[in-house]
Backbone bond lengths (Angstrom), bond angles and torsions (degrees), N, CA, C in turn:
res aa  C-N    CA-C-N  psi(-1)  N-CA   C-N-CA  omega(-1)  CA-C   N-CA-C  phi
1 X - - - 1.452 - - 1.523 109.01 -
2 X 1.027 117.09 130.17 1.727 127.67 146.38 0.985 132.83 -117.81
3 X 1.415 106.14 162.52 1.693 118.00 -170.78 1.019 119.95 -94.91
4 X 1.628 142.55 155.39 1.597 119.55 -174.40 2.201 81.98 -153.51
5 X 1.586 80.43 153.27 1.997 89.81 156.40 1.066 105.71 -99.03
6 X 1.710 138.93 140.99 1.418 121.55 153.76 1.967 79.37 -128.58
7 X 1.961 67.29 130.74 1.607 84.62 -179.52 1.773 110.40 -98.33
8 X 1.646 116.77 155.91 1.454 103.13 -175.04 1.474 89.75 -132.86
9 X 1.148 133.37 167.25 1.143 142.49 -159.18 1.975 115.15 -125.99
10 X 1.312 119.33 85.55 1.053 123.13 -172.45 1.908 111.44 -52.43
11 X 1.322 132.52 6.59 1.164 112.91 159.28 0.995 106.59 -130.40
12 X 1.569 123.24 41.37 1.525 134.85 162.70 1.346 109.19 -111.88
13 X 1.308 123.13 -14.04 1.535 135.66 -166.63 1.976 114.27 175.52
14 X 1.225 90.10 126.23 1.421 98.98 -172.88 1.436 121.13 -56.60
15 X 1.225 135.62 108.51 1.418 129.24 -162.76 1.343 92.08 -96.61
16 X 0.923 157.05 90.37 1.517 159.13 157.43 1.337 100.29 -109.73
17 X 1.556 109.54 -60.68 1.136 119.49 -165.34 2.029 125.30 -41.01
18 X 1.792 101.11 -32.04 1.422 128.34 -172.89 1.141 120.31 -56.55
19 X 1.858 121.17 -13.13 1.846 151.88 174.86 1.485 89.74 -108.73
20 X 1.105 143.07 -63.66 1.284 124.30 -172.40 1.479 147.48 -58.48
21 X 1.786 93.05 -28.85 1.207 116.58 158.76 1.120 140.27 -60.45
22 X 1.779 104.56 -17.31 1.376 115.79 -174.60 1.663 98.17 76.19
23 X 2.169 94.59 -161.06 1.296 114.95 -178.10 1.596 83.69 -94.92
24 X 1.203 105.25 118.27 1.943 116.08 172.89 1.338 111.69 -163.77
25 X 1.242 111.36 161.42 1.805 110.99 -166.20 1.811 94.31 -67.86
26 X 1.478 97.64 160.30 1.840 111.93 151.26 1.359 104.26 -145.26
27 X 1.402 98.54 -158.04 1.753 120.22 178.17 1.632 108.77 -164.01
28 X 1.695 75.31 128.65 1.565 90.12 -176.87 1.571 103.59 -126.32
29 X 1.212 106.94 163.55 2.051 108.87 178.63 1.213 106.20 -95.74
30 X 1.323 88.00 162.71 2.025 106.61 179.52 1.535 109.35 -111.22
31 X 1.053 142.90 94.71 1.232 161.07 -177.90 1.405 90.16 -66.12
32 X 1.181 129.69 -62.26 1.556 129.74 176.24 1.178 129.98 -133.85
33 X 1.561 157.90 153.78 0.985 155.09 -152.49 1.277 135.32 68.03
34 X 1.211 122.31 -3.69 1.325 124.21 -160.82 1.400 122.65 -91.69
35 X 1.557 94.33 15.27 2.078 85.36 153.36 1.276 93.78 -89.66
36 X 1.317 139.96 6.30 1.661 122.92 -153.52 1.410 91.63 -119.14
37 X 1.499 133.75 1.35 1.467 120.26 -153.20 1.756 84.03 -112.05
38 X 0.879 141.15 109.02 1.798 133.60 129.04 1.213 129.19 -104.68
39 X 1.289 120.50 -175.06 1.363 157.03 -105.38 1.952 82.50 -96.12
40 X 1.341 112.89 128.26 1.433 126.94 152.08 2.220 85.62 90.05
41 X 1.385 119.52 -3.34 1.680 95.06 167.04 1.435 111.01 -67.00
42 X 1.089 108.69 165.52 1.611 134.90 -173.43 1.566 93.49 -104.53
43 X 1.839 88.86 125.81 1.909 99.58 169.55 1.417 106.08 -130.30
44 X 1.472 109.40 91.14 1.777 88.20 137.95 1.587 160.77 -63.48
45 X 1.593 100.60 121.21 1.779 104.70 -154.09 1.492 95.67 -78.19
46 X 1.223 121.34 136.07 1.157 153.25 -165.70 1.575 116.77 -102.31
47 X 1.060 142.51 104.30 1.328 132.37 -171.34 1.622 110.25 -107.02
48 X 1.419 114.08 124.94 1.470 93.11 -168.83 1.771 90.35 -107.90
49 X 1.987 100.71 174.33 1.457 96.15 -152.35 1.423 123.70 -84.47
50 X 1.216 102.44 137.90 1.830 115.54 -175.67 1.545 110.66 -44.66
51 X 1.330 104.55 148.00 1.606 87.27 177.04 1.700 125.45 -68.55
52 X 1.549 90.00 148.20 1.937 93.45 -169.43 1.086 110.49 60.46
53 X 1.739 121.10 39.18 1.617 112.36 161.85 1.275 93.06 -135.17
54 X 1.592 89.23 -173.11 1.794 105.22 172.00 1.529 113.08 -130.58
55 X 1.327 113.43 45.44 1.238 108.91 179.95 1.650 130.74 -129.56
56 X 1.306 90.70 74.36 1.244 98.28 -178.23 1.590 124.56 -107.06
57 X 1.477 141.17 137.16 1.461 135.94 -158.99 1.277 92.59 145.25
58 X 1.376 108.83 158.28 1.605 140.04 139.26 1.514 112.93 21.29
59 X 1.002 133.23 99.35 1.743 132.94 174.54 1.353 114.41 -130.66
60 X 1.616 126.95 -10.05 1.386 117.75 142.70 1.350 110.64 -156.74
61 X 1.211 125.19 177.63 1.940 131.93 154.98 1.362 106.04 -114.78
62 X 1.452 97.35 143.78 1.789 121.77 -164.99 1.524 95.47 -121.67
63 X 1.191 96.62 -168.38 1.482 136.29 176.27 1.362 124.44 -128.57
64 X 0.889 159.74 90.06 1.826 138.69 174.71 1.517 104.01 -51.75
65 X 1.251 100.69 122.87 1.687 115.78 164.72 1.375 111.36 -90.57
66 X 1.283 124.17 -37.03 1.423 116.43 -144.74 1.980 87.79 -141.56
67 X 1.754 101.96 147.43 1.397 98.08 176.94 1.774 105.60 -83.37
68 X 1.245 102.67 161.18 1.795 98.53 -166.48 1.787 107.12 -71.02
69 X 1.019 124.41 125.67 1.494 128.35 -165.49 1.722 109.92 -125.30
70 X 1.517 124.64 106.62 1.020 169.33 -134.61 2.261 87.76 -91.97
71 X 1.453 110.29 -39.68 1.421 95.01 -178.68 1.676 116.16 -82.91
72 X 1.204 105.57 -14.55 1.669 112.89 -176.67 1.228 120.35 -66.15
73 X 1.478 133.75 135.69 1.334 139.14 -178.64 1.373 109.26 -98.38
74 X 1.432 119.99 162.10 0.919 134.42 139.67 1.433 135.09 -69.67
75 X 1.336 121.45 154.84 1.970 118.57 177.36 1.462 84.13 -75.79
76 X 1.490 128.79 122.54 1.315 139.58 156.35 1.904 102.02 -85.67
77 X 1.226 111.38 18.42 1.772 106.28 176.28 1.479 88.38 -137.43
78 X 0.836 133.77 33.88 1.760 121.21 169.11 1.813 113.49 -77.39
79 X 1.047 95.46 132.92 1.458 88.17 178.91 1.486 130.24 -83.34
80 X 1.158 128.25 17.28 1.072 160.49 142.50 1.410 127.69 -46.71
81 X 1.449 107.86 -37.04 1.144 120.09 -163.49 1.817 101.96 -87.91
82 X 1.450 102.21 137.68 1.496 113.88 -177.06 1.604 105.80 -109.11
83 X 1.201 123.97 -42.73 1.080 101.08 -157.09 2.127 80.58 -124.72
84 X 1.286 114.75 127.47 1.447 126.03 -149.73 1.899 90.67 -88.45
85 X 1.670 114.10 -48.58 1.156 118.73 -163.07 1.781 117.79 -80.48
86 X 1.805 109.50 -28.05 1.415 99.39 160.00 2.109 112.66 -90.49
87 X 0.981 102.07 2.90 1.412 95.26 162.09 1.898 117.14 -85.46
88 X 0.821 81.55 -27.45 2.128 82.33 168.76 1.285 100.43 -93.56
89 X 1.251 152.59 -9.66 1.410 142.45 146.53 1.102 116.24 -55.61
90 X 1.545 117.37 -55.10 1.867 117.07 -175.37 1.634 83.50 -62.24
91 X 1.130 126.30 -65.06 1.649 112.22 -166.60 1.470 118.38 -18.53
92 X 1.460 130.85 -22.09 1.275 131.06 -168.21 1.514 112.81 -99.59
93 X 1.366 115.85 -6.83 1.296 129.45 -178.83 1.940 102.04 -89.70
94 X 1.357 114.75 177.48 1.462 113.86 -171.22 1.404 111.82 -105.93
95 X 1.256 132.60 133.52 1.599 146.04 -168.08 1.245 106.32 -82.19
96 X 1.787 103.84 126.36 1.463 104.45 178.53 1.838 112.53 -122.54
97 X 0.997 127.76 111.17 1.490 108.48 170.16 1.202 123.57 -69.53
98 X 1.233 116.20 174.10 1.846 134.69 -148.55 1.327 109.36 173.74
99 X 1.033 98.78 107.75 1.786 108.78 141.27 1.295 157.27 -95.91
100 X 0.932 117.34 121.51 1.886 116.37 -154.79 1.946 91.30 -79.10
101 X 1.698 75.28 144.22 1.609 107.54 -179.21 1.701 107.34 -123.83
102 X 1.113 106.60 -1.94 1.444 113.74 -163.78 1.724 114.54 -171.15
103 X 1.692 100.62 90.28 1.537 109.88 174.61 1.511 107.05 -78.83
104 X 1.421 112.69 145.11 1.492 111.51 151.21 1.186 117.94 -156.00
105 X 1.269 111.68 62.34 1.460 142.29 160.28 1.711 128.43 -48.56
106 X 1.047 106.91 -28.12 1.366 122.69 177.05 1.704 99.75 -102.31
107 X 0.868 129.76 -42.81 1.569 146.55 149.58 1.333 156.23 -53.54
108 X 0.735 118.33 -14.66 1.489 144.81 -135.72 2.021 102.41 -59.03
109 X 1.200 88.05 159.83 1.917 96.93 -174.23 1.355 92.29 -86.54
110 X 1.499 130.63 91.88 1.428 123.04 162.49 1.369 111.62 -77.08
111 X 1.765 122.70 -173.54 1.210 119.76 -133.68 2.003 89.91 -87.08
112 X 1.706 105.06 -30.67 1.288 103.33 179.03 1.729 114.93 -65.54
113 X 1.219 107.69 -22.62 1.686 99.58 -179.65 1.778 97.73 -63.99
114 X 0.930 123.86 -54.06 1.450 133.73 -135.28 2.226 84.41 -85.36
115 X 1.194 106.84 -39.41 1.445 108.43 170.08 1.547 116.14 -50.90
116 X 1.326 116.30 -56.08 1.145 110.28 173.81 1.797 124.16 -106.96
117 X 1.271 100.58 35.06 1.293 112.95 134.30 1.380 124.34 -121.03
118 X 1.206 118.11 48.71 1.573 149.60 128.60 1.995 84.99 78.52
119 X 1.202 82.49 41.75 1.830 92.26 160.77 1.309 128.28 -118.89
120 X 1.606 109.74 5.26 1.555 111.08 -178.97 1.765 125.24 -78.36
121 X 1.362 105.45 43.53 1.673 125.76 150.98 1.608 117.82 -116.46
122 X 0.996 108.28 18.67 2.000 116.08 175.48 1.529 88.76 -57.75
123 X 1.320 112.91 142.79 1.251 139.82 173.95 2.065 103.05 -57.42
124 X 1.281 76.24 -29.95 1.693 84.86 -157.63 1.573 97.53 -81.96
125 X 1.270 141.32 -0.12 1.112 155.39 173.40 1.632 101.84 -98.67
126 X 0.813 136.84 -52.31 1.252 144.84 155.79 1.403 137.23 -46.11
127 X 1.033 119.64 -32.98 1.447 149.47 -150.72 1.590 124.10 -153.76
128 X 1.408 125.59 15.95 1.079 122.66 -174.64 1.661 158.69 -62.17
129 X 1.612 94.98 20.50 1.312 125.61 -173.47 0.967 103.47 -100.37
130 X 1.949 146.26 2.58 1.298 136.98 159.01 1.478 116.54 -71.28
131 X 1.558 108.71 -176.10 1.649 102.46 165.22 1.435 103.20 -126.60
132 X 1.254 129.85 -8.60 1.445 137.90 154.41 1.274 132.78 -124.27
133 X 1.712 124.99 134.84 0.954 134.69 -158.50 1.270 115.76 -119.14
134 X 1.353 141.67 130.75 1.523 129.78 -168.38 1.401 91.35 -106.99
135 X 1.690 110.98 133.34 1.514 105.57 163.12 1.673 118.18 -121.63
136 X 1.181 103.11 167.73 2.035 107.07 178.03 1.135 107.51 -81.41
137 X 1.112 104.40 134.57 1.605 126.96 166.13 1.659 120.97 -2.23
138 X 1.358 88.92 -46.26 2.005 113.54 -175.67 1.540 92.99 -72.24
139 X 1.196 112.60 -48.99 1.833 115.71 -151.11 1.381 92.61 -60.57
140 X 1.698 110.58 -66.34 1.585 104.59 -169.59 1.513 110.93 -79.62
141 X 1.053 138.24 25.40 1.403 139.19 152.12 1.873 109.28 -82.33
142 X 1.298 106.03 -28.72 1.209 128.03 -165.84 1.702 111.35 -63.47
143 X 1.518 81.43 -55.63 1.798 111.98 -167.47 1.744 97.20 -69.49
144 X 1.290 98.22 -60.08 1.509 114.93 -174.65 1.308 101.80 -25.04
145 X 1.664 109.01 -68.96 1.821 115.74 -158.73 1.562 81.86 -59.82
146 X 1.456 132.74 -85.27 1.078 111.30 -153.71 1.593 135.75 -42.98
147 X 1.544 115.15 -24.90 1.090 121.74 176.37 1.847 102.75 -69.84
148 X 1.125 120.30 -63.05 1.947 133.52 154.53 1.933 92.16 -14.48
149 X 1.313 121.11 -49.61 1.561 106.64 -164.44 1.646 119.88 -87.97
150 X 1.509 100.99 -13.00 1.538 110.69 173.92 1.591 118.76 -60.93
């Protein structure tokens, strides 16, 4: 098993929906990694920050259901969708399903939780223009408990 971030971008697509849905499958793209991502890894979804906020971190833990698959589309008419022209970009990347096992929407692991739980070298802190993040063994054991303590 491995752990991965896939980050989504709240003014590319309305994340509201991610509390409403409950714990229920989705699909998100793999910008990178995705010969490396299968079936039963653990993803924490990543929300990066809304405009004029500061809240970006941790907003649930998944599952991978499905291996990421390169012919699948996206709804290019969802109403959800904010920003029309980087949503037909992710369209070109490969679709992975996931199901959340762990909301924390009301909660969420922002960048200071994850700092001082002696995680402030995440790639994704560093590097935040990907949409997937590969982590070590330690990292998502790391995240996990804390996400497990919310």
């Amino acid at each position: 098993m491995s752990y991965w971030i896939i980050q989504g971008n709240p003014n590319t697509y309305c994340m509201d929906y991610l509390g409403a849905q409950g714990l229920a499958p989705d699909t998100w793209t793999a910008d990178r990694y995705a010969d490396e991502i299968h079936l039963g890894d653990v993803a924490f979804i990543w929300l990066s920050n809304e405009a004029g906020k500061n809240n970006r971190g941790i907003y649930a833990m998944a599952t991978v259901m499905s291996l990421p698959d390169s012919q699948r589309q996206l709804e290019l008419n969802d109403p959800n969708v904010l920003d029309k022209e980087q949503w037909a970009r992710l369209n070109t990347y490969p679709k992975l399903d996931v199901i959340y096992i762990k909301l924390l929407i009301d909660k969420p692991l922002l960048v200071d939780d994850l700092q001082a739980g002696d995680l402030g070298n995440l790639q994704i802190l560093q590097m935040p223009q990907w949409g997937v993040y590969k982590l070590s063994e330690e990292e998502g054991q790391k995240i996990r408990l804390l996400v497990e303590r919310r």
